[in-house]
Biotite code that builds the C-alpha atoms (Angstrom):
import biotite.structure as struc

atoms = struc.array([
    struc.Atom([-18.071, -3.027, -3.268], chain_id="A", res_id=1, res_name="UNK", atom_name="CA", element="C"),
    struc.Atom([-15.489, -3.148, -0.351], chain_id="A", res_id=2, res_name="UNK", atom_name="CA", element="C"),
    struc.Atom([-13.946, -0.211, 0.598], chain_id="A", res_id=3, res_name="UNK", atom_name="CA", element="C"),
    struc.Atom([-10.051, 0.185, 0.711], chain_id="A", res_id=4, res_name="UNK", atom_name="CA", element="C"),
    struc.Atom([-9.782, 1.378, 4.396], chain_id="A", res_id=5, res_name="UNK", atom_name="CA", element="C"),
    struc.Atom([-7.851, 4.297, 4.477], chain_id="A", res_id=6, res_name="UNK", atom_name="CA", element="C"),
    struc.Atom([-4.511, 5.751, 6.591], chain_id="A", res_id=7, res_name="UNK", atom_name="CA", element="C"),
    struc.Atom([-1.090, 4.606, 6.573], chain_id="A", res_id=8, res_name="UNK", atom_name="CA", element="C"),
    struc.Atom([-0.605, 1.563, 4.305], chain_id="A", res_id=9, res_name="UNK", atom_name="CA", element="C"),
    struc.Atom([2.705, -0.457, 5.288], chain_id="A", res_id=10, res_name="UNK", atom_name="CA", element="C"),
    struc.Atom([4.559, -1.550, 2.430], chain_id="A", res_id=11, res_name="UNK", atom_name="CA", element="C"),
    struc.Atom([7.040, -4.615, 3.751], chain_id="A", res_id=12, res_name="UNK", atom_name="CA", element="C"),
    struc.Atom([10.693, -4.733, 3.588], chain_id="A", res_id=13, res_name="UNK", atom_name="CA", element="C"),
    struc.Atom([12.419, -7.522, 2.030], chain_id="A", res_id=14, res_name="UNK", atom_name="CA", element="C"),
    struc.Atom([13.799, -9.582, 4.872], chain_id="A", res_id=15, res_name="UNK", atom_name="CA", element="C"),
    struc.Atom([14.264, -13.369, 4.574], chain_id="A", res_id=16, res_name="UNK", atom_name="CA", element="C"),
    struc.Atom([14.092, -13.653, 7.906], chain_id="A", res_id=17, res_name="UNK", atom_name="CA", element="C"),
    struc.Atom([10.144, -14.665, 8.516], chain_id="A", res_id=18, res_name="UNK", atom_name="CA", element="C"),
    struc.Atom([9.862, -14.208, 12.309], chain_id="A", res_id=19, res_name="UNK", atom_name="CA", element="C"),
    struc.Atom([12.249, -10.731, 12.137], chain_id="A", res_id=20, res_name="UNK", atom_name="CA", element="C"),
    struc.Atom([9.369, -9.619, 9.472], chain_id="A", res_id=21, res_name="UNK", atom_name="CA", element="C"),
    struc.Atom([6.253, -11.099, 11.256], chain_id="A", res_id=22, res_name="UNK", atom_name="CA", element="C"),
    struc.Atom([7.688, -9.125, 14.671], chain_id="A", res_id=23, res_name="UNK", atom_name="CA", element="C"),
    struc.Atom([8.414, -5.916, 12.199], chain_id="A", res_id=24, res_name="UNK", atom_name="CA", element="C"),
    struc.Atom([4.765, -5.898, 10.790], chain_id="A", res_id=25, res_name="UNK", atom_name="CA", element="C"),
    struc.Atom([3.178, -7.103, 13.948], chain_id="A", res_id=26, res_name="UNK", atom_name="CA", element="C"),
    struc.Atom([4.680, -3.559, 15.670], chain_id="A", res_id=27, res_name="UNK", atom_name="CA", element="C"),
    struc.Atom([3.532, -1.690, 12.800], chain_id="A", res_id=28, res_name="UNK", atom_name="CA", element="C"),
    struc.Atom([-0.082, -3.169, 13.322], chain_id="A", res_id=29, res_name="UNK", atom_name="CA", element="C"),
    struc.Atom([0.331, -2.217, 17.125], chain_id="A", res_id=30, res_name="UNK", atom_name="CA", element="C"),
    struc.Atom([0.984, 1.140, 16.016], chain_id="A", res_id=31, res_name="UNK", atom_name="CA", element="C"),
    struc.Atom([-2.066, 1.657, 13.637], chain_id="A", res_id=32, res_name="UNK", atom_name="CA", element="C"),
    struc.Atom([-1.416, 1.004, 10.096], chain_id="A", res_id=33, res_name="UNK", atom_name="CA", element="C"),
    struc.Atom([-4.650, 0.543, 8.367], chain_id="A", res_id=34, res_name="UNK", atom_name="CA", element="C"),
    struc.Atom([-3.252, -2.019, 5.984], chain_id="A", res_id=35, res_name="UNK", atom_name="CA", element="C"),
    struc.Atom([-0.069, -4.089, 4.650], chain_id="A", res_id=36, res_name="UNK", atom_name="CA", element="C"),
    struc.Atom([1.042, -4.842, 1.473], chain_id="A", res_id=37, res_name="UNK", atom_name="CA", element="C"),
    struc.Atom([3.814, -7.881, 1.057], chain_id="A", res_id=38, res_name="UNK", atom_name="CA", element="C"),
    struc.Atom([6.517, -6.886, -1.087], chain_id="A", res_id=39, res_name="UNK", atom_name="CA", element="C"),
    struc.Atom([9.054, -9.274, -2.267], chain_id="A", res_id=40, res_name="UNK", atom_name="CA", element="C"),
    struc.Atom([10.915, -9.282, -5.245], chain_id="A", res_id=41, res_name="UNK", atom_name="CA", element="C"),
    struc.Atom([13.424, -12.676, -4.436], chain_id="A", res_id=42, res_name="UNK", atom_name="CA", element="C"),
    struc.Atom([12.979, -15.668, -6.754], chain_id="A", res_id=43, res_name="UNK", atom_name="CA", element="C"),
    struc.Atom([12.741, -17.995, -2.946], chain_id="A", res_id=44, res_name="UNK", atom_name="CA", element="C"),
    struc.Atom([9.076, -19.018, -4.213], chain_id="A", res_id=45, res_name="UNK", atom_name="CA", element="C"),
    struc.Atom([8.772, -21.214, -0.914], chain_id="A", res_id=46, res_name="UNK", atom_name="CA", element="C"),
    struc.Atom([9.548, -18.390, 1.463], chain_id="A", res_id=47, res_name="UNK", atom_name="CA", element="C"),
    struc.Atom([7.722, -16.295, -0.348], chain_id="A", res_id=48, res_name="UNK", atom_name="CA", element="C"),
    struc.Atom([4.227, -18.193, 0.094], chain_id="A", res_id=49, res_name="UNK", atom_name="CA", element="C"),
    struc.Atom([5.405, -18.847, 3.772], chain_id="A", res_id=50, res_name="UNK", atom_name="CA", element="C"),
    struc.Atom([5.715, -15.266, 4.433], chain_id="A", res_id=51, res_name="UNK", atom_name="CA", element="C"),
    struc.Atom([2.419, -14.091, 2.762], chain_id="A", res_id=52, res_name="UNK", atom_name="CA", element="C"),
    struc.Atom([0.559, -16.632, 4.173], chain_id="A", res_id=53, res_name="UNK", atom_name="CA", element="C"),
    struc.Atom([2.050, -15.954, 7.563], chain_id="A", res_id=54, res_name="UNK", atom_name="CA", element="C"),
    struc.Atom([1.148, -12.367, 7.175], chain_id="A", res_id=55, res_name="UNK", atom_name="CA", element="C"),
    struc.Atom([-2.728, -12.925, 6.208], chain_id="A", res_id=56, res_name="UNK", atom_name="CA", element="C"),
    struc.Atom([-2.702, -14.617, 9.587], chain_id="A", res_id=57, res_name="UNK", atom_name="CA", element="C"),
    struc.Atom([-1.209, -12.131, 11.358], chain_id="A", res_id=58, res_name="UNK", atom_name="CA", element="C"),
    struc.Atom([-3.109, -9.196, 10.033], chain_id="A", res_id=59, res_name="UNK", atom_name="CA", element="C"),
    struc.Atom([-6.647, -10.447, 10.138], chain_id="A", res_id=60, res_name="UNK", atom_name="CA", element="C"),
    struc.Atom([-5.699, -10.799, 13.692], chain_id="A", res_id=61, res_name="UNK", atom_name="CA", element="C"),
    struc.Atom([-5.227, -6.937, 13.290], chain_id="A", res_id=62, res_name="UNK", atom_name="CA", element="C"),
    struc.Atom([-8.293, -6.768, 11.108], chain_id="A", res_id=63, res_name="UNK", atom_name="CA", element="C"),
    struc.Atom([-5.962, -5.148, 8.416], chain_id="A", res_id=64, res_name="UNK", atom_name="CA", element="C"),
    struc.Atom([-6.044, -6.066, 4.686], chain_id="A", res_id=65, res_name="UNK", atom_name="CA", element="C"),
    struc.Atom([-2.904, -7.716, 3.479], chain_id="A", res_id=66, res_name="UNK", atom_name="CA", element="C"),
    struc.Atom([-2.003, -6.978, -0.166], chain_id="A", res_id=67, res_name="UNK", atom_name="CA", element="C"),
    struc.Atom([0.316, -9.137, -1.833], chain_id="A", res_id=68, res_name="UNK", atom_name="CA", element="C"),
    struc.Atom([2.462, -6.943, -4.491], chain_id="A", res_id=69, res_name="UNK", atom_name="CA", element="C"),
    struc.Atom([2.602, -7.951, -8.253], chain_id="A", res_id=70, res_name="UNK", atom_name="CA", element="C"),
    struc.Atom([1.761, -11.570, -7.993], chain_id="A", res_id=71, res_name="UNK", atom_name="CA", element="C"),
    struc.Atom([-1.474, -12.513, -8.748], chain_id="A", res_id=72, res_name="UNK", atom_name="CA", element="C"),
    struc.Atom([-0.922, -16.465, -8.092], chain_id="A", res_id=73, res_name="UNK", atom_name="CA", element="C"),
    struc.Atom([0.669, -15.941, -4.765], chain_id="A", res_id=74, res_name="UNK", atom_name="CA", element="C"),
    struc.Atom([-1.885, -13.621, -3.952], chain_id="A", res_id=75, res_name="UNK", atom_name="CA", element="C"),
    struc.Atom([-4.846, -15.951, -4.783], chain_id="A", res_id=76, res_name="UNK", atom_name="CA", element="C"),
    struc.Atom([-2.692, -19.335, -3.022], chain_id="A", res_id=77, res_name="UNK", atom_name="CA", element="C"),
    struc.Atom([-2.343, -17.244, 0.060], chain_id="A", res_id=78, res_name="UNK", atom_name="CA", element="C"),
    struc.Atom([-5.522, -16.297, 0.010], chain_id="A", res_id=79, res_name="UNK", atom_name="CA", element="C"),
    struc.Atom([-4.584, -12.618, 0.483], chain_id="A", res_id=80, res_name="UNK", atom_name="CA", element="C"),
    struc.Atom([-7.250, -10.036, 1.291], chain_id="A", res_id=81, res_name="UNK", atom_name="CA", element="C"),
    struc.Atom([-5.786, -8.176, -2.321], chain_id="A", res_id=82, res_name="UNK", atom_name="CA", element="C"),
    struc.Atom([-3.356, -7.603, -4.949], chain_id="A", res_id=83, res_name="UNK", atom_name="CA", element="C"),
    struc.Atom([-1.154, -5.040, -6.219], chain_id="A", res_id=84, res_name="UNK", atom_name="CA", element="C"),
    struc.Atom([-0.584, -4.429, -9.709], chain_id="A", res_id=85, res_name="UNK", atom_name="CA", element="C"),
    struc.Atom([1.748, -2.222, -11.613], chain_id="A", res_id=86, res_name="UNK", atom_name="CA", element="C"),
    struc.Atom([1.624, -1.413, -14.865], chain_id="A", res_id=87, res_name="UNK", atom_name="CA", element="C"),
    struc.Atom([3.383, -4.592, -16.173], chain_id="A", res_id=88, res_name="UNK", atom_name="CA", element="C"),
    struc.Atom([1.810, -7.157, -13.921], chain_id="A", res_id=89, res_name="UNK", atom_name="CA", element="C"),
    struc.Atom([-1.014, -8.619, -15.483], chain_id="A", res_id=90, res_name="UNK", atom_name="CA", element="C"),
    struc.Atom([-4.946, -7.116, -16.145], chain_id="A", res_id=91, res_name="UNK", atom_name="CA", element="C"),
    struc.Atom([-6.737, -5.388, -13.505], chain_id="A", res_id=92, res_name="UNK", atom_name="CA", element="C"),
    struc.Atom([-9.915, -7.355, -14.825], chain_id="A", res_id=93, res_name="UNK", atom_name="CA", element="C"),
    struc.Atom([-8.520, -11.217, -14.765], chain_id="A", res_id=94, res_name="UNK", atom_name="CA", element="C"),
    struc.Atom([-7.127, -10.181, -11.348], chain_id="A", res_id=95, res_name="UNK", atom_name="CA", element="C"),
    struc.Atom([-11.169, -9.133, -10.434], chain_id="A", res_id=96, res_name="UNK", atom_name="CA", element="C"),
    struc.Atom([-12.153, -12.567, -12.455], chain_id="A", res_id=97, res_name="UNK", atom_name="CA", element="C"),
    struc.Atom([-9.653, -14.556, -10.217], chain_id="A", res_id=98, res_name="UNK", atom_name="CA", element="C"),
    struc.Atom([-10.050, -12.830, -6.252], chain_id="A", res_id=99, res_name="UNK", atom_name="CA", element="C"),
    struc.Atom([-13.231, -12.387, -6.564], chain_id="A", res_id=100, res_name="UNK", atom_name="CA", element="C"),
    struc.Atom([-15.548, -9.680, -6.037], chain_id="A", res_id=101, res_name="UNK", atom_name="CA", element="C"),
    struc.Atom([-14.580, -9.583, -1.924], chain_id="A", res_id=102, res_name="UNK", atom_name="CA", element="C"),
    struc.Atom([-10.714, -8.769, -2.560], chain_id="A", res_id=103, res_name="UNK", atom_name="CA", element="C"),
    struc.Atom([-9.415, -5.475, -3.126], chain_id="A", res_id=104, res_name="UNK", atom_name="CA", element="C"),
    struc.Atom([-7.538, -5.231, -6.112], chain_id="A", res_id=105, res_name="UNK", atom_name="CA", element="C"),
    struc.Atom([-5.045, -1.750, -6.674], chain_id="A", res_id=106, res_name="UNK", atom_name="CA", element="C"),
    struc.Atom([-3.343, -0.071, -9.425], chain_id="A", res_id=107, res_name="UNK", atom_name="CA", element="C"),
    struc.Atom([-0.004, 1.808, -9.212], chain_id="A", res_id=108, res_name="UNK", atom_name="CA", element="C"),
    struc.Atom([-0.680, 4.919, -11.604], chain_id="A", res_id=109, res_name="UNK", atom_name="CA", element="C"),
    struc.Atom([2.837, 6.690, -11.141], chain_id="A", res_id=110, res_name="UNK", atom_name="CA", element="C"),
    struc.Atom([2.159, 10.081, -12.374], chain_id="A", res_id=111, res_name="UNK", atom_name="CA", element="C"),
    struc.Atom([-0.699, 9.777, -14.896], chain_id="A", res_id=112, res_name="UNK", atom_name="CA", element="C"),
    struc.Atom([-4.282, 10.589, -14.192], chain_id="A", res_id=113, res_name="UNK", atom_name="CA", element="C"),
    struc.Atom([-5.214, 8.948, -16.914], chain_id="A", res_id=114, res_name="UNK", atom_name="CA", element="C"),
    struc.Atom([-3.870, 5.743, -15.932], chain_id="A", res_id=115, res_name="UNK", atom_name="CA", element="C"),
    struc.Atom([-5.715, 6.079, -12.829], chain_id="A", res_id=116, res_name="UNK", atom_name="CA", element="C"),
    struc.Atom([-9.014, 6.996, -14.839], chain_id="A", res_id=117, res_name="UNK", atom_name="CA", element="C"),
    struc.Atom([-8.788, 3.771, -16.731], chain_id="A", res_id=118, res_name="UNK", atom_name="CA", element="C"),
    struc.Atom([-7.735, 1.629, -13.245], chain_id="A", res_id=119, res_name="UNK", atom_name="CA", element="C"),
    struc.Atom([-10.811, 3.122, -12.097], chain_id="A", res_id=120, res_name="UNK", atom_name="CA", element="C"),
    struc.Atom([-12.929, 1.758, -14.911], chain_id="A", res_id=121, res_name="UNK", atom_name="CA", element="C"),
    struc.Atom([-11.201, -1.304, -14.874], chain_id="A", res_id=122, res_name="UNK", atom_name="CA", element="C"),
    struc.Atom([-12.239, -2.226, -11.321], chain_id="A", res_id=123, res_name="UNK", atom_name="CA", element="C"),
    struc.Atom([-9.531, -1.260, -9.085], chain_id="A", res_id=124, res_name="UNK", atom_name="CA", element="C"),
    struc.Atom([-10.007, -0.407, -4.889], chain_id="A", res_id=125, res_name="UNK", atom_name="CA", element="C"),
    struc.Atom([-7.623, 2.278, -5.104], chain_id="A", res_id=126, res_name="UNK", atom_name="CA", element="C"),
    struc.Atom([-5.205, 3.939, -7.036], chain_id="A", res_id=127, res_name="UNK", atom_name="CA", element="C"),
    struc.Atom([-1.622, 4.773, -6.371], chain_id="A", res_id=128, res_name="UNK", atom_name="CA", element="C"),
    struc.Atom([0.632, 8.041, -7.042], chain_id="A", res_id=129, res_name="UNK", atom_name="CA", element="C"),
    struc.Atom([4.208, 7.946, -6.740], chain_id="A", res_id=130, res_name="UNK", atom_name="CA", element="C"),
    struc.Atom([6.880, 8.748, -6.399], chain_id="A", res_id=131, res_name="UNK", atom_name="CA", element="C"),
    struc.Atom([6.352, 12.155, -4.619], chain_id="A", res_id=132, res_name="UNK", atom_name="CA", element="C"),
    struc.Atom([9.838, 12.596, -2.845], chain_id="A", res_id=133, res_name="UNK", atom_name="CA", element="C"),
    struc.Atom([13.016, 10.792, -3.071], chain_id="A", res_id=134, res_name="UNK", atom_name="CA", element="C"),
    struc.Atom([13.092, 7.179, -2.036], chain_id="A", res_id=135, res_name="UNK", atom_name="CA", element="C"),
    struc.Atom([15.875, 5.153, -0.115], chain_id="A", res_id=136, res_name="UNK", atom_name="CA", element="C"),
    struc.Atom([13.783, 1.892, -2.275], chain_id="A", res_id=137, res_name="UNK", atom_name="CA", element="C"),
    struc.Atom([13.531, 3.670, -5.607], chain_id="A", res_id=138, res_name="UNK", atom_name="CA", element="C"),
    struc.Atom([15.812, 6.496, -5.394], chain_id="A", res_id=139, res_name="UNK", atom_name="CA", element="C"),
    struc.Atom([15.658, 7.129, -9.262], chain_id="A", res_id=140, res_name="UNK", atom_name="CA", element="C"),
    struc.Atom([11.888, 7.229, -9.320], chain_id="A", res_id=141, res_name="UNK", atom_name="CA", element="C"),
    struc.Atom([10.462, 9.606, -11.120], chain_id="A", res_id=142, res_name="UNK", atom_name="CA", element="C"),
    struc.Atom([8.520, 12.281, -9.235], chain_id="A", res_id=143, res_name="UNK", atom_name="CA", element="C"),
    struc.Atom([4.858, 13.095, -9.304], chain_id="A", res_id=144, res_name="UNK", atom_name="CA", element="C"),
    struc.Atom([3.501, 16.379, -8.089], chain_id="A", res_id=145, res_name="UNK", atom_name="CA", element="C"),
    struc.Atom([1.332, 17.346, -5.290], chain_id="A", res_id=146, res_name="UNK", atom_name="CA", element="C"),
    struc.Atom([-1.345, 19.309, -7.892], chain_id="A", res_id=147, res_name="UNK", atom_name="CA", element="C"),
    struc.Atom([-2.141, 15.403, -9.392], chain_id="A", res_id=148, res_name="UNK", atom_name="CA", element="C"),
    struc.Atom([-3.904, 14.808, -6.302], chain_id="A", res_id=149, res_name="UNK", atom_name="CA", element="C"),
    struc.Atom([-5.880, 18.020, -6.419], chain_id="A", res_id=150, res_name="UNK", atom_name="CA", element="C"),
    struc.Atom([-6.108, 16.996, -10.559], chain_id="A", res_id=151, res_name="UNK", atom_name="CA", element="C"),
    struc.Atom([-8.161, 13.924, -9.169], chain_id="A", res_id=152, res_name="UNK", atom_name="CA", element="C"),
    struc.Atom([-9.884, 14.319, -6.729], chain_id="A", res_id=153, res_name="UNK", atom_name="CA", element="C"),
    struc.Atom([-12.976, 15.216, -8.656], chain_id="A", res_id=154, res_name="UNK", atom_name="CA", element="C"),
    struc.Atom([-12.358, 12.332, -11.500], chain_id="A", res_id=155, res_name="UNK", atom_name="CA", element="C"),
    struc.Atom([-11.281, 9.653, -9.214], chain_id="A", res_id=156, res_name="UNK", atom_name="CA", element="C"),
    struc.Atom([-13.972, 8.413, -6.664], chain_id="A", res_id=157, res_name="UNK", atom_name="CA", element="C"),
    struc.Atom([-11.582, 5.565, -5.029], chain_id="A", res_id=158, res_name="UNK", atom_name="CA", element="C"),
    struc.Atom([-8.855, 6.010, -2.372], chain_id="A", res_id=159, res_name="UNK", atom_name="CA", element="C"),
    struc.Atom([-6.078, 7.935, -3.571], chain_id="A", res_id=160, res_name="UNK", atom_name="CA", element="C"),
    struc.Atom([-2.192, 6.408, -2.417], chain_id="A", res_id=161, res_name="UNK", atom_name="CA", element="C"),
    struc.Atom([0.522, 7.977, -2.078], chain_id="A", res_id=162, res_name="UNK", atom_name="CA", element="C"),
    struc.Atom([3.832, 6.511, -2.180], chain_id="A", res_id=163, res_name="UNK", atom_name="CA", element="C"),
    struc.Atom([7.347, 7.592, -2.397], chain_id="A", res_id=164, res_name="UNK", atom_name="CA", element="C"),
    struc.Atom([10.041, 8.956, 0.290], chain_id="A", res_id=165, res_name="UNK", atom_name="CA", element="C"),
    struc.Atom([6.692, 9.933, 2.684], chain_id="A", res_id=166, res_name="UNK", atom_name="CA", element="C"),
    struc.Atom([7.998, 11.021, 6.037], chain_id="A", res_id=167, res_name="UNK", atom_name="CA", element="C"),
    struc.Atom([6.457, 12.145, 8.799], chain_id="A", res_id=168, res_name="UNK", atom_name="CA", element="C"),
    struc.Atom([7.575, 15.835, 8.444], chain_id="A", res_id=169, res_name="UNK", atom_name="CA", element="C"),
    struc.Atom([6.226, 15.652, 4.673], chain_id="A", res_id=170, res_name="UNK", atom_name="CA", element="C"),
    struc.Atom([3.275, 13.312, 4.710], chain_id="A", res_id=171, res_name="UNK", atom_name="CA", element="C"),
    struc.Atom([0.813, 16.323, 5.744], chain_id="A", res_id=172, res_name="UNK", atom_name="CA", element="C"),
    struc.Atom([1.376, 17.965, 2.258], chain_id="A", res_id=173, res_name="UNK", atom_name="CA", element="C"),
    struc.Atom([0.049, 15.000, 0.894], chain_id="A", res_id=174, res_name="UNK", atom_name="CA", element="C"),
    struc.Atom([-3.012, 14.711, 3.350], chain_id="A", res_id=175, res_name="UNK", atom_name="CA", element="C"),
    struc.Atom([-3.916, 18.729, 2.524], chain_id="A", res_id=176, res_name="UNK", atom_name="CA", element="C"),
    struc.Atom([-3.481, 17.710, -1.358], chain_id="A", res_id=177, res_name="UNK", atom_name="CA", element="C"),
    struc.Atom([-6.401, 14.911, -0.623], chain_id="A", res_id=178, res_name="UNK", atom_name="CA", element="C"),
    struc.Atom([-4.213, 11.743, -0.581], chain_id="A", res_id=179, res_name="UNK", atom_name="CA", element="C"),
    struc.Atom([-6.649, 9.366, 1.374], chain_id="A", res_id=180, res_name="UNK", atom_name="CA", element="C"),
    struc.Atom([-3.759, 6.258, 1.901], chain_id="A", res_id=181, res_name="UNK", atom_name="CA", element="C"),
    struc.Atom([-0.024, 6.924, 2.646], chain_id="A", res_id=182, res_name="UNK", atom_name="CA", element="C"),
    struc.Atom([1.970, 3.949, 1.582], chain_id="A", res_id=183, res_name="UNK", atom_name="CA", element="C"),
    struc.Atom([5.405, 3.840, 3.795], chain_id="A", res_id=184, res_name="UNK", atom_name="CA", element="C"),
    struc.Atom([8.544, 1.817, 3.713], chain_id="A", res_id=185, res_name="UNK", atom_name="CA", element="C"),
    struc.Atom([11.618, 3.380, 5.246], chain_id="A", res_id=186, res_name="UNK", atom_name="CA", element="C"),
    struc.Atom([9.908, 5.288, 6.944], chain_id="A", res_id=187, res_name="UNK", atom_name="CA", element="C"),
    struc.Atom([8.421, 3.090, 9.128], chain_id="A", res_id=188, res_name="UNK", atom_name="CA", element="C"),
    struc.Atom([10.577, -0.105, 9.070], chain_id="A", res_id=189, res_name="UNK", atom_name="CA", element="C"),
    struc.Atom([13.927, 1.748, 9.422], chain_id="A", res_id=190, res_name="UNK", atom_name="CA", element="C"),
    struc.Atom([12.807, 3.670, 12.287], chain_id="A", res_id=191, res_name="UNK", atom_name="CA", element="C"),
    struc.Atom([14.693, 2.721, 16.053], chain_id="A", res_id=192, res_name="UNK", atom_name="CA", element="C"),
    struc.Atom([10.347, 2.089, 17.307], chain_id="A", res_id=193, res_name="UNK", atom_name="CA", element="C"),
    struc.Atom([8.738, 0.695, 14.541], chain_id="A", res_id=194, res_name="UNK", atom_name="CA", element="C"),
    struc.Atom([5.101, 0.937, 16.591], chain_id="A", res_id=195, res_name="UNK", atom_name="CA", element="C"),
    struc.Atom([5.829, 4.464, 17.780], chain_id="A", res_id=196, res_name="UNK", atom_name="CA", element="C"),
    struc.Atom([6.492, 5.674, 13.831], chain_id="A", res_id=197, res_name="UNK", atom_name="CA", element="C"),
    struc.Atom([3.445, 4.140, 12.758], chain_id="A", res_id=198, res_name="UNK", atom_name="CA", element="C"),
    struc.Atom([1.600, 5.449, 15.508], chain_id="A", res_id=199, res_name="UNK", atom_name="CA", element="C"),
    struc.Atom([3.174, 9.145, 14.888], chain_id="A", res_id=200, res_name="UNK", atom_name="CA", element="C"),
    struc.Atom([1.958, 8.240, 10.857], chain_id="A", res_id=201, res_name="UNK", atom_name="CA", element="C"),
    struc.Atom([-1.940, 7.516, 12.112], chain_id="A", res_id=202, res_name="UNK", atom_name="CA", element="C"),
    struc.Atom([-2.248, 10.553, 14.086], chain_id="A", res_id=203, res_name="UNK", atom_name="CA", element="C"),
    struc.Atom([-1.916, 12.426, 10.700], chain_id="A", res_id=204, res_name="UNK", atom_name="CA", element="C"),
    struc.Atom([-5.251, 10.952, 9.960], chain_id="A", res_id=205, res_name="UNK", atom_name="CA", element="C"),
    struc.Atom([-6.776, 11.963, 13.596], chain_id="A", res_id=206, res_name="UNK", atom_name="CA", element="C"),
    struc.Atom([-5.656, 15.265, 13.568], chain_id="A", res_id=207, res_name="UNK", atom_name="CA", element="C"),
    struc.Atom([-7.144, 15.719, 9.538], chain_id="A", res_id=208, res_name="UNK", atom_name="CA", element="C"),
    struc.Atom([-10.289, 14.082, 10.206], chain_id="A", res_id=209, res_name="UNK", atom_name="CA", element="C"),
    struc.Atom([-10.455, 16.745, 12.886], chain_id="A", res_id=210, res_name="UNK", atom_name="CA", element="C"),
    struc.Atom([-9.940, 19.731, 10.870], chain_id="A", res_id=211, res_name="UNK", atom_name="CA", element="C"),
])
């Protein structure tokens, strides 16, 4: 079974602009992050394929994963190293049946550990927890504490993301509460040096693996 590699995990903006995003995830690869996931929610099908399959190029240049969010199809036509799937997009085991036993498939859990239990038993690579601050993306999200981590750690045996308003000043709560993955948006793509940020994010992960 693959392992979902784990440190910062760089969740895209939504820019219709291919080349701005390719040079916006290319710095964020020069800075460290240990993975990508594509998220675009427009209806522009065409771009949409463009830009994933642009951005599996890119990143296996990076030897980084890219994860396509919520869509299966694109994620299989792309041929993406993953998929992401929320709680209304689509079985964790047809997603398995489709990529293939070589693609990493993840689960968004929100705040439930028993969500993540059954992700887990369905198959997935990882599991994610969110939202555990406010978030510019999903500013009405609820919020999911930092004891669910510690909750499942000894139940959950894949990498553990965490998502939601993760900053550099508070991402090292999340670290401490055994978070393995820190999924970042704003953070990283609304910064004035998108390379430094994600750079500043990684060392996080030196300085625990350290300790």
């Amino acid at each position: 079974m693959l392992e979902f590699p784990g440190g910062v995990y760089a969740i895209t903006p939504e820019i219709a602009d291919t080349e701005r995003l390719l040079a916006q995830v290319e710095a964020a690869l020069a800075g460290g992050v240990a993975a990508v996931q594509y998220r675009d929610k427009s209806g522009d099908v065409a771009r949409r394929h463009e830009q994933a399959s642009e951005l599996v190029a890119l990143c296996r240049k990076f030897g980084a994963p890219l994860i396509v969010n919520d869509d299966l199809r694109l994620a299989d036509l792309a041929d993406a190293d993953g998929v992401h799937l929320g709680r209304d997009d689509g079985s964790l085991r047809e997603a398995r049946i489709i990529l293939g036993k070589n693609k990493f498939i993840g689960a968004s859990c929100y705040q439930s550990l028993e969500l993540a239990q059954a992700a887990q038993a369905a198959g997935a690579d990882y599991v994610a927890f969110g939202s555990f601050f406010p978030s510019p993306t999903k500013p009405a999200a609820p919020r999911a504490s930092l004891d669910l981590l510690r909750e499942a750690a000894p139940h959950i045996h894949v990498p553990l993301v965490a998502i939601g308003g993760i900053t550099l000043a508070n991402a090292p709560q999340l670290l401490d509460a055994g978070a393995d993955c820190l999924a970042v948006l704003s953070a990283l793509f609304d910064a004035p040096d998108i390379r430094a940020a994600a750079h500043d994010l990684n060392q996080l992960f030196e300085v625990e693996s350290e300790q």
